[in-house]
Structures are given as C-alpha cells and as structure tokens.
C-alpha positions in Angstrom: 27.0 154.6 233.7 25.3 158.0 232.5 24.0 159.5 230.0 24.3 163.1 228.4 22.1 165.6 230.0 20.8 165.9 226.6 19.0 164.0 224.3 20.7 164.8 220.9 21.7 161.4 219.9 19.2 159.3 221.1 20.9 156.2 219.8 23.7 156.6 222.0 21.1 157.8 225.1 19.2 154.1 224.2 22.2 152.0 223.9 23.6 152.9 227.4 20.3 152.4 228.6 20.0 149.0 227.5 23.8 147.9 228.0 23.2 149.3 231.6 19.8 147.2 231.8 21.7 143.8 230.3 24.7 143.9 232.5 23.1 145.5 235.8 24.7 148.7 235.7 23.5 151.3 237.5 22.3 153.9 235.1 21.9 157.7 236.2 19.4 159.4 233.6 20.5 162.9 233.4 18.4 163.4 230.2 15.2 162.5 232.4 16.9 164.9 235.1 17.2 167.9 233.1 14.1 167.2 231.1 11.9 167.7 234.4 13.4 171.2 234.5 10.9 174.1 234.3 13.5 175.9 233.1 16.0 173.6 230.9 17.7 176.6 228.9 18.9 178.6 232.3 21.3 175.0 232.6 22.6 175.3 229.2 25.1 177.3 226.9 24.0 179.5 224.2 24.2 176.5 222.1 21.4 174.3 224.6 23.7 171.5 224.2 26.4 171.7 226.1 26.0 172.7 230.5 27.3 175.9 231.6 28.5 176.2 234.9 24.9 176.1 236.6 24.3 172.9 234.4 27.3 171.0 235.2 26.7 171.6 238.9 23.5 170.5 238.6 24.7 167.1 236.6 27.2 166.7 239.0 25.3 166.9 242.2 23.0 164.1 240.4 25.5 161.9 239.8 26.8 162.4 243.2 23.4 161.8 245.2 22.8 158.6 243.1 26.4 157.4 244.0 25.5 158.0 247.9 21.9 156.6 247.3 23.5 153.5 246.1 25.5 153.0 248.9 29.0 153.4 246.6 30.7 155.2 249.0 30.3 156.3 252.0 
C-alpha cells in the first residue's frame, strides 16, 4: 500500500497508515518522500497537488526500490 505524495487529506494518508500497520502491509510513505524534498514544488503541477512528469518519476522509482528492498521480486 501507498500513500499520495501529498498530504491533502490527511484522513485518508492516516487511515492507510494504520490499516497497513493492523494487517502487516507494507506501507511506502511517499508523503514523507516528497516532504524531505528541498525542492517539493519542482515535483509538482502548477496546482502542487498533482506530480508532473519529474514527480511521478520520482514516486515511481520509490515505489519500485521499496518493492526490490523487500525482496518482492527479483
């Protein structure tokens, strides 16, 4: 499971967390991710909700490196 690279609705970003922490699902944080990012708004439409192409790349490689972390595949 994973969340949003955004924190807009938190509720939804807190309830993944915890139903990922009650069943033992792994959980890749992207709002964490993204949040350590000097420079958030170069990942981000003019809107700085939604990833542009930079962002999505980004997200993507994430969730990718956590799969292979995880030994998921190989």
């Amino acid at each position: 499971m994973c969340s949003y690279p955004t924190s807009t609705c938190k509720n939804l970003y807190n309830i993944q967390r915890n139903l990922a922490n009650k069943f033992g699902i792994l959980f890749v944080d992207n709002v964490a991710l993204f949040n350590k990012l000097p420079n958030i708004r170069e990942y981000f439409s003019c809107d700085d909700e939604h990833p542009n192409e930079k962002g999505y790349k980004f997200l993507a490689e994430n969730i990718y490196n956590c799969i292979l972390e995880n030994k998921l595949i190989k």
